[in-house]
Every structure is written in C-alpha cells, then in structure tokens.
C-alpha positions, -999 to +999 in steps of 0.1 A: +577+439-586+561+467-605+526+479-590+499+468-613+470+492-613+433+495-635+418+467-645+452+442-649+457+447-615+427+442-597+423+408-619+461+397-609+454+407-571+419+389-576+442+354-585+465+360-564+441+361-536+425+325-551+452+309-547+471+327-511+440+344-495+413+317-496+388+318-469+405+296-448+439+308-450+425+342-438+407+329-410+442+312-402+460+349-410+434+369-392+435+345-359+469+345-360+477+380-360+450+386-331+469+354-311+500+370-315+489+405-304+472+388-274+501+378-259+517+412-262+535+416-294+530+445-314+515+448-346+546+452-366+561+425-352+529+399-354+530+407-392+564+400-390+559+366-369+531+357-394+552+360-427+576+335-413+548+313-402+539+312-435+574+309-450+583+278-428+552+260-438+568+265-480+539+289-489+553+318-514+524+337-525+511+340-489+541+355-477+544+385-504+510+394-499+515+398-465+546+416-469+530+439-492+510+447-457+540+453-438+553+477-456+519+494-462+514+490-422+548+509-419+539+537-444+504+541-429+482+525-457+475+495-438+435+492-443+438+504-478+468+478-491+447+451-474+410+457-486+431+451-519+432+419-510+402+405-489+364+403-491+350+437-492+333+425-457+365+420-442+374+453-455+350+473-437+362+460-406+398+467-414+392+503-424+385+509-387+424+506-384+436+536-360+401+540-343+395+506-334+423+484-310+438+464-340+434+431-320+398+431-319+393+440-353+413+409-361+396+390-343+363+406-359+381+400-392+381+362-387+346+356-374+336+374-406+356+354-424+347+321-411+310+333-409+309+340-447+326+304-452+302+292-440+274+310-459+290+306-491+296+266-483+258+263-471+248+280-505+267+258-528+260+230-515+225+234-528+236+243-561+264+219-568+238+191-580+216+208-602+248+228-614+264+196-620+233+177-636+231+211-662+265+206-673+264+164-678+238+177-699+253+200-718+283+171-725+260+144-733+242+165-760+277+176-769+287+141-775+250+132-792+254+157-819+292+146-828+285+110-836+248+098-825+226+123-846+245+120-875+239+085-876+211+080-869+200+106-895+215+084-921+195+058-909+164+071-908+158+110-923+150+134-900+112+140-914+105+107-903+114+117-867+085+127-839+091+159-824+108+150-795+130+134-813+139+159-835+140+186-809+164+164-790+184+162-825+180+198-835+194+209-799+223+185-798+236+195-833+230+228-822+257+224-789+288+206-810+280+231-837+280+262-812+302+251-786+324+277-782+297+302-783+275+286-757+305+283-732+312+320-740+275+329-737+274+313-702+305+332-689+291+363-700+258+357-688+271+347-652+293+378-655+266+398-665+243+380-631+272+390-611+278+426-623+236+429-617+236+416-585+267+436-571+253+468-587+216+471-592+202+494-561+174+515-581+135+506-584+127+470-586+160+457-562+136+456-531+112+434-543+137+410-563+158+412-531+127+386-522+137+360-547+171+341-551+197+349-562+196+380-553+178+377-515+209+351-511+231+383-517+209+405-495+215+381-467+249+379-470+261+413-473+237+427-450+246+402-423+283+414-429+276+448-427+253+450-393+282+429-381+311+453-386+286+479-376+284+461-342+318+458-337+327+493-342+296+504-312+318+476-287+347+494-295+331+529-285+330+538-321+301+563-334+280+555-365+287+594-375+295+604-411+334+593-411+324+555-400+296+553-423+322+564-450+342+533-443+318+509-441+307+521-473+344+527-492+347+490-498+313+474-502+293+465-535+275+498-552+239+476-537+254+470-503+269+513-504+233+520-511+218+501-488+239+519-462+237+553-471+201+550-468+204+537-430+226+569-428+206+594-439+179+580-412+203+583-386+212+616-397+181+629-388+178+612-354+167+575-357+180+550-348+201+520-363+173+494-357+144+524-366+162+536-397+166+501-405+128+498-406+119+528-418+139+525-454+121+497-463+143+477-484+144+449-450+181+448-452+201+431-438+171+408-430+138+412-417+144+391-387+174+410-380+154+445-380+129+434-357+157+424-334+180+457-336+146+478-335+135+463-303+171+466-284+179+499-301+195+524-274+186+501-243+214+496-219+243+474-228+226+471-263+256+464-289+266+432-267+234+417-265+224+427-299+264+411-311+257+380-289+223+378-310+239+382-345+263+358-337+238+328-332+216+343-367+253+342-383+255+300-373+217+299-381+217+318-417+237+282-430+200+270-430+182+298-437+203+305-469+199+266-476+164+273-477+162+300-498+189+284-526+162+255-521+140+272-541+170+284-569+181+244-564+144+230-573+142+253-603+172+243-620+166+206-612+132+209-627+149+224-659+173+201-660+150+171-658+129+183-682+160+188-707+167+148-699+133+137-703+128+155-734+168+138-745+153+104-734+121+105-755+143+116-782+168+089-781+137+062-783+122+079-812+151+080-837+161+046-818+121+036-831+123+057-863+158+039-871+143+003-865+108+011-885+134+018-914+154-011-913+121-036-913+124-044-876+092-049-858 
C-alpha cells in the first residue's frame, strides 16, 4: 500500500489504530514482545513471533501495523514508525530505542499503557451520565419540536403560554429546526476543547491547569512524562539535551512546554524534583513534586522514587475521579436544570391547552 502522508494520513493511521491498537491490544502487544524477549529471542524475531500471534487469532489490521514495524525495525526507523501509531506517552518511551535495553522499555511501554487505561476509564466513568443525560435531552427536545409543539400550538397560541413554557417551545423548535447545525456545532466545539487543551502553554494555562478539564490533562500527561523520565534514570540514561529532545519529539505542544521548562532548570544545575518546583506550573502534580524534590539525588533515588510513582499511578484512578467530580456535577446541574425547565414547560402548554378547550 501507498504511504499516506499530511493530514489523510495521520487521520487513516488515527482509525486504524481505533480499531487494531486500542489500549488493550497494546498492553497485550507490548507484554508480549517483552515476554518473548525475556526468554531470549531477539527483537526481530519477537516481532516476527507476535505478527503470527496475531494472525492465528484472525486479526488483519493488527498484523499490518505490526509489520509496518518490522520492516521499519529492519531499516532503523523503529521508534519513529511506531510513535505513528501509539499514544504520544508510549512514544516517548519508545524513542529511547538504541539507548535503552528494548525489553524494558516494552515492558515500560505496557505499564504506561495499562496505567493510562486506567486513567482514561476512571475519567469517563464520571462523565458518561451527565454526558448521556445531555444528549437524552437534546433527543427529547428533538422529538418535542417535530410533533408536540406544533400541536399544542394549534391548540392553544403561543401568547397564551407562561414563560417556561414557551422557552421550553422556543428551544425545542429551535433543535429539529437546527439540527444539523447544533451536531456540527458540538463537533467543532469538542474539536476546538481538544485542540486548546493539547496546545495552549502561554499565560493563563497554569492557573486553568487548576480546573477540569484541563487539570485532568495536566495529570495525565505529566504522570506519563515523569514516568518515562524515570525509566530512562534505571536504565543509566542522562536527562541531558538529546533525552529531553525525545521525550519532547512526541508529546502535545502543552506537555513539550511543560518539559522544556524542567530542562532549562536542569540546565543550569537543578535538579529534576527542584526544577520541577521552581517553574511553577506544579506539573506533573503537586504531590508528585514534593515527592521527587525530597528524594532528588539521594542514593538509589530513581527506584524508590519509580516504586512511588507506581502506587500515585494506581491511586490517580481516584484522584482524577475526584477532579471530573467537579466537571460531572456541573454538567448534571445543567442538565437538570434544562429538564426542569422542559417539565414546567410541558405542564404549562399541557394547562394552556386545557384552559382553551373549557377544561377545568
């Protein structure tokens, strides 16, 4: 097949990867690999190992993507074919390909993996009911203004109607008449929330970084980064220039930001933990910071600093609950205001319709 680049391929990779490269499948990929390579079997030949896997269990997207990575692996542009593919937090720990023993960074690989999995399903589970309650919504007023509010306005006129009531009309003729616009409205505006969140670093990101949605993304991205980082100091790897340029040649333009800031620091002699601190924007997380500050440099730091970011990692599913609390009461609040106000509708033109028909 033709290599797709631009936009059209980015978008192609980015459903392919729905559908092959899910979270779970690249837990399964990433363990396997570092199974395989455990017992002794070369790289080359895990991959090789692993397409089959795949094959024999009838998957066919799985096992071109993967083959893709072969032959990348064999021309030398394994890390770059592969951050094509994955999460740019898996990315950065892949780009450490030819520095790092290629078994532990699969194995890093899938901790991140599941670790994010488990992040993202702690974070909509919050959402989903509120999410879904918005869009009932939506339908219902959808369904009002095709049928209800016209006949009830034929019933009784409009001008009879209390305000409720003809708010609750208004906004329902509104949605069937605009429908296509609203659902293109919300994609672009969840686009646009997307494109803000990945890319706004300037003045004003640290202290929205506070609120969700966008601590939610602080949490995650900087939990992923001080993770890679970690792994990298176990494998005798130096934060120096050339590592922080792959852990930033992947990431968001907020999360590249975020670290070049902790490099510059370190540049002129702090730190990871101090540099953290001193830049002030309390990523990855202020309970993190204090953490890395305290062990910074002590003896035998990166493994009990990596045996304390693993047990945050398990305890950030509640911690990110929490915070999409707060997001998960706001929208529930909207959206039960938006039913009470369709409620006290429906019994107005419901009293407005039997006042004009003589019923008492």
């Amino acid at each position: 097949m033709r290599r797709l680049s631009g936009y059209p391929g980015r978008l192609f990779r980015k459903w392919v990867s729905w559908g092959a490269l899910n979270g779970p499948s690249r837990v399964e990929i990433w363990n396997m690999l570092n199974d395989l390579m455990e017992a002794d079997l070369d790289i080359e030949t895990a991959m090789t190992v692993t397409i089959r896997a795949c094959r024999d269990q009838g998957q066919t997207l799985r096992p071109w993507v993967l083959g893709k990575w072969r032959r990348a692996l064999l021309d030398g542009r394994f890390p770059d074919e592969a951050a094509l593919w994955v999460p740019a937090t898996e990315a950065m720990v892949i780009a450490g390909y030819g520095r790092v023993d290629a078994q532990r960074l699969f194995a890093a690989a899938a901790r991140i993996a599941e670790a994010r999995g488990r992040q993202k399903a702690a974070l909509w589970s919050a959402l989903v009911m509120p999410v879904a309650l918005t869009v009932g919504i939506l339908i219902s007023l959808w369904l009002a203004g095709w049928q209800f509010i016209p006949v009830m306005a034929k019933v009784a006129p409009p001008s009879r109607w209390e305000m409720s009531a003809r708010l609750f009309g208004e906004g329902a003729l509104w949605v069937h008449a605009n429908d296509v616009a609203l659902g293109v409205w919300i994609a672009v505006g969840w686009v646009a929330l997307r494109f803000v969140i990945l890319n706004w670093s300037g003045p004003g990101r640290t202290l929205a970084d506070n609120v969700p949605p966008f601590s939610l993304y602080r949490t995650i991205a900087g939990a992923a980064f001080l993770f890679v980082a970690i792994e990298f100091l176990r494998a005798g790897v130096d934060l120096n220039e050339r590592t922080f340029g792959q852990l930033k040649a992947n990431a968001s333009r907020y999360t590249r930001s975020r670290i070049a800031a902790i490099e510059r620091r370190m540049r002129d002699g702090d730190g990871l933990g101090a540099s953290m601190v001193a830049c002030g924007h309390r990523f990855p997380d202020p309970s993190l910071i204090a953490v890395v500050a305290a062990l910074d440099n002590t003896e035998g730091w990166e493994e009990r600093l990596a045996g304390f970011v693993d047990r945050w990692t398990i305890r950030s599913e509640e911690l990110l609950r929490r915070r999409a609390g707060v997001l998960n009461m706001l929208l529930l609040t909207f959206a039960a205001a938006m039913m009470g106000v369709a409620i006290k509708g429906m019994f107005g033109m419901m009293s407005a319709a039997s006042a004009g028909m003589g019923v008492r």
